[in-house]
N, CA, C and O atoms as a GROMACS GRO file, in nm:
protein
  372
    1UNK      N    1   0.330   0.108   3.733
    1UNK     CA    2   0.274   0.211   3.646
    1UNK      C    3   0.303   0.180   3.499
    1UNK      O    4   0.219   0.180   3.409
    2UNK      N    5   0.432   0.152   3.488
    2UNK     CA    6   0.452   0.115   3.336
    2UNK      C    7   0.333   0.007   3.275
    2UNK      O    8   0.270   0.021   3.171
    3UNK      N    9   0.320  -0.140   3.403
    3UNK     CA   10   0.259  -0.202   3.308
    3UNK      C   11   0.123  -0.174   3.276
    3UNK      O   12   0.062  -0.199   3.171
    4UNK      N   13   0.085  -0.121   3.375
    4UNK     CA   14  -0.074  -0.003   3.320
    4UNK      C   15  -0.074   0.016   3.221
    4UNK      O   16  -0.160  -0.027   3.143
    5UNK      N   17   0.055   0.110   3.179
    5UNK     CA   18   0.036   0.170   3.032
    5UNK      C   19   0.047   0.083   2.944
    5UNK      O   20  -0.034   0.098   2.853
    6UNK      N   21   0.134  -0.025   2.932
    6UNK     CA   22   0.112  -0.137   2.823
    6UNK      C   23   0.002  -0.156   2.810
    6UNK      O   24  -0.071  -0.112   2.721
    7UNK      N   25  -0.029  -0.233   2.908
    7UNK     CA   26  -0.225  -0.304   2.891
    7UNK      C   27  -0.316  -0.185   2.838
    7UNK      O   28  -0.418  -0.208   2.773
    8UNK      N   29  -0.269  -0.041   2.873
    8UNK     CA   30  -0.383   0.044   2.820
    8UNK      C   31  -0.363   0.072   2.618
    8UNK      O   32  -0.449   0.084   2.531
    9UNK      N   33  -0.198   0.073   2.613
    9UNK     CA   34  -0.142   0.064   2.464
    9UNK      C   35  -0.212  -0.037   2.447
    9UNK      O   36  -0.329  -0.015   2.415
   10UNK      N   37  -0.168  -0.183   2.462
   10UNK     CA   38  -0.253  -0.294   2.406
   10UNK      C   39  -0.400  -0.292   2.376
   10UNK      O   40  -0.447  -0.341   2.274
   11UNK      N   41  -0.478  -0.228   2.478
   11UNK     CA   42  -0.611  -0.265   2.460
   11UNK      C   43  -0.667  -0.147   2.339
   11UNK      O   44  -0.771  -0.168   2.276
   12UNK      N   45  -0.596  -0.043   2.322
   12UNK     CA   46  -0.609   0.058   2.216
   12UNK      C   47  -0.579   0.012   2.112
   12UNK      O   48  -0.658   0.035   2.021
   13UNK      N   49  -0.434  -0.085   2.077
   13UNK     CA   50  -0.465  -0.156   1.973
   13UNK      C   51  -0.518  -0.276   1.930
   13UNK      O   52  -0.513  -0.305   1.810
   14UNK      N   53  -0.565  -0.342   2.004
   14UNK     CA   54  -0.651  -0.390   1.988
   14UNK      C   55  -0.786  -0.378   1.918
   14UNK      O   56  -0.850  -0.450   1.842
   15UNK      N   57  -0.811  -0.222   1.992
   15UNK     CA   58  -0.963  -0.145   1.933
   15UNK      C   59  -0.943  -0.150   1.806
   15UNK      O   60  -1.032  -0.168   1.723
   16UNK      N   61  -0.801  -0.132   1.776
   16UNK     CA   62  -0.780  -0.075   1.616
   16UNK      C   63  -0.768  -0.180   1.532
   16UNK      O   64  -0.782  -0.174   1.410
   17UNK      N   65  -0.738  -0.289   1.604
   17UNK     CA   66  -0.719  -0.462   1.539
   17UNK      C   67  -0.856  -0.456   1.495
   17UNK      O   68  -0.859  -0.404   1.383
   18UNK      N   69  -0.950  -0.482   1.528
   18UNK     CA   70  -1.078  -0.538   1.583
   18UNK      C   71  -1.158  -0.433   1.451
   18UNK      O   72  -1.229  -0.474   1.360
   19UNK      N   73  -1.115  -0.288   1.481
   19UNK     CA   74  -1.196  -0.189   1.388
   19UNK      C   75  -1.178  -0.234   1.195
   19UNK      O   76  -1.254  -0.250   1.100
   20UNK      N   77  -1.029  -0.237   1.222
   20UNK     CA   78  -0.998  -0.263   1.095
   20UNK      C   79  -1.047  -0.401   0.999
   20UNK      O   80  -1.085  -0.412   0.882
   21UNK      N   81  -1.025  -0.507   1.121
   21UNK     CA   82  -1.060  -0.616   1.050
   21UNK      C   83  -1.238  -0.606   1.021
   21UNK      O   84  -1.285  -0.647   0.915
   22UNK      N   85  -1.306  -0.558   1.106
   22UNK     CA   86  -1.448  -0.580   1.061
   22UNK      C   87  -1.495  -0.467   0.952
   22UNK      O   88  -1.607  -0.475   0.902
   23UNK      N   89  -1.397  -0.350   0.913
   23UNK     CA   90  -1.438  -0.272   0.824
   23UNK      C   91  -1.355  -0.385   0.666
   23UNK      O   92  -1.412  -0.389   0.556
   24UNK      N   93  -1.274  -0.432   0.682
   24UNK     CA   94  -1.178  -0.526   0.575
   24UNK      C   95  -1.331  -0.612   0.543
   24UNK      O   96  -1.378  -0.599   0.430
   25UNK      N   97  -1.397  -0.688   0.635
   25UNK     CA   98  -1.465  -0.750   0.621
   25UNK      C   99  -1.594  -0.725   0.562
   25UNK      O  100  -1.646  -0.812   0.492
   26UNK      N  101  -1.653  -0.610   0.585
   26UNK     CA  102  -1.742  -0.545   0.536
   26UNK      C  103  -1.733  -0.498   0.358
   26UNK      O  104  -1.829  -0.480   0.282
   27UNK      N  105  -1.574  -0.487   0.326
   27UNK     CA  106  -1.554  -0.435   0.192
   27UNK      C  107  -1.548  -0.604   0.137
   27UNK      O  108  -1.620  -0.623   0.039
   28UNK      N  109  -1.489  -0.703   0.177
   28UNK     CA  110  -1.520  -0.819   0.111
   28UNK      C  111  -1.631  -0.853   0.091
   28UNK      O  112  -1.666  -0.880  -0.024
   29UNK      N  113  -1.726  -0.860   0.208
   29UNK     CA  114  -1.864  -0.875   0.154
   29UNK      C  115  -1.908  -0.841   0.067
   29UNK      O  116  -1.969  -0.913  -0.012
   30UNK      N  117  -1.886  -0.691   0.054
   30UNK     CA  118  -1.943  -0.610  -0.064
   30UNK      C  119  -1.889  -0.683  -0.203
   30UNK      O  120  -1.968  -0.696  -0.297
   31UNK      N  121  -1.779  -0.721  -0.212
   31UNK     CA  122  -1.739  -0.759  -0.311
   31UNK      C  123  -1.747  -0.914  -0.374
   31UNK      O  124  -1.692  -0.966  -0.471
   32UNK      N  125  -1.844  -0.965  -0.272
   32UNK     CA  126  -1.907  -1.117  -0.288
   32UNK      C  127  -1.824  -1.209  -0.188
   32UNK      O  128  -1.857  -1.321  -0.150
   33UNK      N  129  -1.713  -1.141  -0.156
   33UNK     CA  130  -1.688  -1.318  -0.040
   33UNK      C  131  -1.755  -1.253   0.082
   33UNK      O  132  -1.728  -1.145   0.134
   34UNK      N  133  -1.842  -1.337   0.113
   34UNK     CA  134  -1.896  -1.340   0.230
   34UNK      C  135  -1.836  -1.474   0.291
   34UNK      O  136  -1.782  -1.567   0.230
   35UNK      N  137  -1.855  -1.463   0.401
   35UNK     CA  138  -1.782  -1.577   0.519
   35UNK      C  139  -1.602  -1.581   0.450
   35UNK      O  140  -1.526  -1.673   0.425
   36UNK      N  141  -1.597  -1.507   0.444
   36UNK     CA  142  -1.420  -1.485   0.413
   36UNK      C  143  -1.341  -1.511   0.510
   36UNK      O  144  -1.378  -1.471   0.620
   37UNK      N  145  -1.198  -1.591   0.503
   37UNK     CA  146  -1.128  -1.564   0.647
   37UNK      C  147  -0.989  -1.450   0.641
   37UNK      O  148  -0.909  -1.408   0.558
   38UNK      N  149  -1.010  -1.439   0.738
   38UNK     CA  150  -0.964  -1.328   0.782
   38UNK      C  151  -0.856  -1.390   0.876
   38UNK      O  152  -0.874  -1.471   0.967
   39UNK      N  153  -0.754  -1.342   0.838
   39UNK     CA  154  -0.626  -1.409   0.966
   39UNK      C  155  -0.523  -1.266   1.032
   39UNK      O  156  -0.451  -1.233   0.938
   40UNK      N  157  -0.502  -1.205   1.114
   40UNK     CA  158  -0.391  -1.134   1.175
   40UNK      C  159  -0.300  -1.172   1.225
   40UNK      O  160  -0.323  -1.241   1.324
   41UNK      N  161  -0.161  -1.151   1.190
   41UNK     CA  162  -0.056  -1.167   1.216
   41UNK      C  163   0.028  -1.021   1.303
   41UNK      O  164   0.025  -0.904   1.266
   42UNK      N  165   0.087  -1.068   1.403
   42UNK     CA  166   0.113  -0.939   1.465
   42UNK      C  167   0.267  -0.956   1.505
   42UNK      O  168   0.297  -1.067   1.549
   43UNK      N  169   0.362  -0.864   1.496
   43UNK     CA  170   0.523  -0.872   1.492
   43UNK      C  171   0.492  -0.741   1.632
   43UNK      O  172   0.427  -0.639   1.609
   44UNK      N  173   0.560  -0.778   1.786
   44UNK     CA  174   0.568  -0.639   1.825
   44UNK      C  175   0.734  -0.621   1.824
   44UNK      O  176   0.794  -0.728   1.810
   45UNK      N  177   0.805  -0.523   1.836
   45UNK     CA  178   0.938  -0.464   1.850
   45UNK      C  179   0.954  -0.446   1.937
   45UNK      O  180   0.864  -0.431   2.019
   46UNK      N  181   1.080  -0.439   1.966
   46UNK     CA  182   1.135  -0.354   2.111
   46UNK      C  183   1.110  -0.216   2.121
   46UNK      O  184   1.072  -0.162   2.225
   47UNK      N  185   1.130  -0.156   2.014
   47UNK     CA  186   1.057  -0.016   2.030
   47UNK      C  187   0.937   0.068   2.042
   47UNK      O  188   0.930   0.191   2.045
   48UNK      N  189   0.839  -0.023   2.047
   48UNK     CA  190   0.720  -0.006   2.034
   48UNK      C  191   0.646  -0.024   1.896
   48UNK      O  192   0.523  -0.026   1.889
   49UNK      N  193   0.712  -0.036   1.809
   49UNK     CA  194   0.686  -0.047   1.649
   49UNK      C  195   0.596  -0.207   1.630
   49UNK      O  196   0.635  -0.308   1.689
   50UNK      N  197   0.467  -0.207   1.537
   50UNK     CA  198   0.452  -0.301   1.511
   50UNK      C  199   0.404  -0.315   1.398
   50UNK      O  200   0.394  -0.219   1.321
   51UNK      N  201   0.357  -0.459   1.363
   51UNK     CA  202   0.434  -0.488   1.214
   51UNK      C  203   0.282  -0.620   1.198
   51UNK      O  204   0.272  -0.730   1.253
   52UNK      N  205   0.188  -0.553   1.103
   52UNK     CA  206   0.083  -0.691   1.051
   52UNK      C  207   0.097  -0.767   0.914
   52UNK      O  208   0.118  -0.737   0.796
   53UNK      N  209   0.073  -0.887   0.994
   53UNK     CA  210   0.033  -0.891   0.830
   53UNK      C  211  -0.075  -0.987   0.795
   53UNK      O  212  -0.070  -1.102   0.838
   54UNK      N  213  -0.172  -0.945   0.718
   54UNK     CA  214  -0.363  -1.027   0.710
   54UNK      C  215  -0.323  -1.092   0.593
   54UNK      O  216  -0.252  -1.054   0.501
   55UNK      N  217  -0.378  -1.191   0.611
   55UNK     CA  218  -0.414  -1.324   0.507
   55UNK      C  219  -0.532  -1.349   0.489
   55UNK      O  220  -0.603  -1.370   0.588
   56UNK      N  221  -0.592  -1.355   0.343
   56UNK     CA  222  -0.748  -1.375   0.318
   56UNK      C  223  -0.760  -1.499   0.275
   56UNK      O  224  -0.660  -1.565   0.246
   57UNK      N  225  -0.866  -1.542   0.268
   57UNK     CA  226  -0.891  -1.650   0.208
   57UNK      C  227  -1.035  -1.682   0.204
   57UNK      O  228  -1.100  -1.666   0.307
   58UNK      N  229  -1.096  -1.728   0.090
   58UNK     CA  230  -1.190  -1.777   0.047
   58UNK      C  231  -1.234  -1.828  -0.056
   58UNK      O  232  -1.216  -1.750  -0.149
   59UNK      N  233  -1.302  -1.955  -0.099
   59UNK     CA  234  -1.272  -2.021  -0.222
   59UNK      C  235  -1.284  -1.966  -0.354
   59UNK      O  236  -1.246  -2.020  -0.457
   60UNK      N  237  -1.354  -1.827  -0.338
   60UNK     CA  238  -1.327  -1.768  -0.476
   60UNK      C  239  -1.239  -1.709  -0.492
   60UNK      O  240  -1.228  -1.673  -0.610
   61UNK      N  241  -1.146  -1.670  -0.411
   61UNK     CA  242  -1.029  -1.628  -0.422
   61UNK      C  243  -0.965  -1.672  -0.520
   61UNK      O  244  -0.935  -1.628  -0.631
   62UNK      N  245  -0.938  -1.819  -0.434
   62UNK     CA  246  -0.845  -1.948  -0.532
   62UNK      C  247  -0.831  -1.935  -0.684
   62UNK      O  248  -0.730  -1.956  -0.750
   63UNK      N  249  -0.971  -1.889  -0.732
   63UNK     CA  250  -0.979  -1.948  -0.828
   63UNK      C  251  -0.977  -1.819  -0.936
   63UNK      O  252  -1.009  -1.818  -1.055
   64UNK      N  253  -0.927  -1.712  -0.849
   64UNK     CA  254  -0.902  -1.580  -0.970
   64UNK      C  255  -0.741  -1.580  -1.015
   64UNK      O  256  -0.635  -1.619  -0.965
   65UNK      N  257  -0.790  -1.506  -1.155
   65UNK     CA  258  -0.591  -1.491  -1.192
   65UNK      C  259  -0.521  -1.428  -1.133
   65UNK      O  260  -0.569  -1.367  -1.037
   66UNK      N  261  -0.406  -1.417  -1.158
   66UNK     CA  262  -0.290  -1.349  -1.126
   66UNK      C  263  -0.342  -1.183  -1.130
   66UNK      O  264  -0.342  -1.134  -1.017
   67UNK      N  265  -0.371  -1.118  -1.204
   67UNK     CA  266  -0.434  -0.997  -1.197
   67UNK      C  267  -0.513  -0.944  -1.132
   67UNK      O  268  -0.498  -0.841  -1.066
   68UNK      N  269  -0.669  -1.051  -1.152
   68UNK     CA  270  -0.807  -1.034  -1.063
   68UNK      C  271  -0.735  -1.042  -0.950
   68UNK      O  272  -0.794  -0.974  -0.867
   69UNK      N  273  -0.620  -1.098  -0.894
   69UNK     CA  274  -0.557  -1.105  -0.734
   69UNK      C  275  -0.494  -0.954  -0.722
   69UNK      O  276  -0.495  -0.894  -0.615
   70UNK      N  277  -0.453  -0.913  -0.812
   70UNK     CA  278  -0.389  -0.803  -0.777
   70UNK      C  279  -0.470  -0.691  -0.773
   70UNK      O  280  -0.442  -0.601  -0.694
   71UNK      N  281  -0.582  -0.683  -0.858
   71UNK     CA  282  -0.673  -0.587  -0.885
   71UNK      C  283  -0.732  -0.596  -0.716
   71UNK      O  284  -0.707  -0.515  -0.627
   72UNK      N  285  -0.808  -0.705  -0.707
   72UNK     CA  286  -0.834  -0.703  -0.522
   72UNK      C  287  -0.721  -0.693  -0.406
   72UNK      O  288  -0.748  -0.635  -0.300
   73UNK      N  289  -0.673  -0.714  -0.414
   73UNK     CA  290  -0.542  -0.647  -0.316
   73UNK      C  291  -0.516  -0.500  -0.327
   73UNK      O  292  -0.531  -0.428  -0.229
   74UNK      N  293  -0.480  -0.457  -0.438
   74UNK     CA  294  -0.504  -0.316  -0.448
   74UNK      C  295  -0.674  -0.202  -0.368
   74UNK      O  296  -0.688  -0.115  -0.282
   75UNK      N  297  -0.753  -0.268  -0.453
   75UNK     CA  298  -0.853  -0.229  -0.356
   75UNK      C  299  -0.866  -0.250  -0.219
   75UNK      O  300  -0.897  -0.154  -0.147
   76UNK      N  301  -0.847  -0.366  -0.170
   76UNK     CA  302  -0.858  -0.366  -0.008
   76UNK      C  303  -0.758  -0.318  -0.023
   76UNK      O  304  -0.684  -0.408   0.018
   77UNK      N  305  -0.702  -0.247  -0.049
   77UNK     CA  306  -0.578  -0.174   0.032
   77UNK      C  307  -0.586   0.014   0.072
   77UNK      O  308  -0.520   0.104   0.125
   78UNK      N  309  -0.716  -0.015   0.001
   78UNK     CA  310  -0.741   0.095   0.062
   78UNK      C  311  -0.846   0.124   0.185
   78UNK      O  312  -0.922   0.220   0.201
   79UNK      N  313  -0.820  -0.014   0.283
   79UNK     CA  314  -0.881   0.009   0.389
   79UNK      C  315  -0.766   0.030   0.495
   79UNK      O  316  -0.713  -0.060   0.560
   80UNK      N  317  -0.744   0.128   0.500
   80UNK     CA  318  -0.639   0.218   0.665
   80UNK      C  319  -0.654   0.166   0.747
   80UNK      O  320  -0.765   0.137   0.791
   81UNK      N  321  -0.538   0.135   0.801
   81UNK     CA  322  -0.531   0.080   0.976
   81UNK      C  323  -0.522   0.213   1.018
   81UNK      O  324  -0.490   0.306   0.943
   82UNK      N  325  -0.543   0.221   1.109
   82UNK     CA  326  -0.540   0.347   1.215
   82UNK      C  327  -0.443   0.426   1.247
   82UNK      O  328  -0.462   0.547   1.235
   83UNK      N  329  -0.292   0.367   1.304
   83UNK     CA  330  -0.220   0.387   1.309
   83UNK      C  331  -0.122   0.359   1.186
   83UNK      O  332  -0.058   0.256   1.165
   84UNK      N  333  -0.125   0.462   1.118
   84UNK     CA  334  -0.028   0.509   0.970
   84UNK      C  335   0.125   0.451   0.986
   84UNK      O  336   0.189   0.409   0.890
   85UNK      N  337   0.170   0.454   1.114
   85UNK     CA  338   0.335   0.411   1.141
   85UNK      C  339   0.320   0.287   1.138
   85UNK      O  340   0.395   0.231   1.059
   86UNK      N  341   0.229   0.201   1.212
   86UNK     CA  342   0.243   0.038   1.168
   86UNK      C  343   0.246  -0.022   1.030
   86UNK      O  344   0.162   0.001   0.943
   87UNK      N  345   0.344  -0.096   1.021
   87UNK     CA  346   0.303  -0.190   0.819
   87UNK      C  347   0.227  -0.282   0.865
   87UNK      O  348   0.233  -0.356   0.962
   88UNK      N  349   0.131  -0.260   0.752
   88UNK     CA  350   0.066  -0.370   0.701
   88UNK      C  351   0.086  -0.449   0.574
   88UNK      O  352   0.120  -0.394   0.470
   89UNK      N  353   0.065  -0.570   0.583
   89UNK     CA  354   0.072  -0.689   0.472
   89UNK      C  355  -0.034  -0.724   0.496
   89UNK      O  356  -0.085  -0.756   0.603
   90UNK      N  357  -0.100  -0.716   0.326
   90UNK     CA  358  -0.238  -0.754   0.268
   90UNK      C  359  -0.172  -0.911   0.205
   90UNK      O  360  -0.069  -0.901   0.140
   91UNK      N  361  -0.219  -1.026   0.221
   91UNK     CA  362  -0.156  -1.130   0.121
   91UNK      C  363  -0.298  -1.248   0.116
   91UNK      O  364  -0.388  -1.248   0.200
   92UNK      N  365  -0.286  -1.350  -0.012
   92UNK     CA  366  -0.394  -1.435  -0.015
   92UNK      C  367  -0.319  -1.547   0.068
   92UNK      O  368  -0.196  -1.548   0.062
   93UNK      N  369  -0.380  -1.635   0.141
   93UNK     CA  370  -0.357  -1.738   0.210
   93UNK      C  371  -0.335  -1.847   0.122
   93UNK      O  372  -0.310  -1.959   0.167
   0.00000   0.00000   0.00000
């Protein structure tokens, strides 16, 4: 019975993996990187706690300042993961 419930936890976050990254993706577009990559990093705990962290990358990235990086990080950061108790890390690759 327990491991039911894992696989059913897992596949829920998953949904929420999956939701988030293609809405992340949708706000990059908007903002000119199209074909952007997109990387997830996933930490689980013993307590159930877990821990992301996304890496972007795309060649216009590279090539903005120190600011224009921060100014876009700030904005995608206002795309919510689902679950409010997990951290997320926004970082450029």
């Amino acid at each position: 019975m327990r491991e039911f419930n894992k696989r059913n936890i897992d596949k829920f976050y998953e949904e929420m993996e999956e939701e988030y990254i293609a809405v992340l993706r949708e706000e990059l577009l908007e903002k000119g990187y199209r074909n952007a990559g997109i990387t997830m990093t996933k930490i689980f705990y013993e307590n159930g706690s877990r821990e992301y962290t996304v890496r972007l990358h795309h060649k216009k990235m590279c090539k903005l300042g120190e600011r224009e990086r921060e100014i876009l990080l700030d904005e995608l950061s206002q795309v919510k993961f689902a679950d409010s108790e997990c951290k997320l890390y926004l970082k450029f690759l």
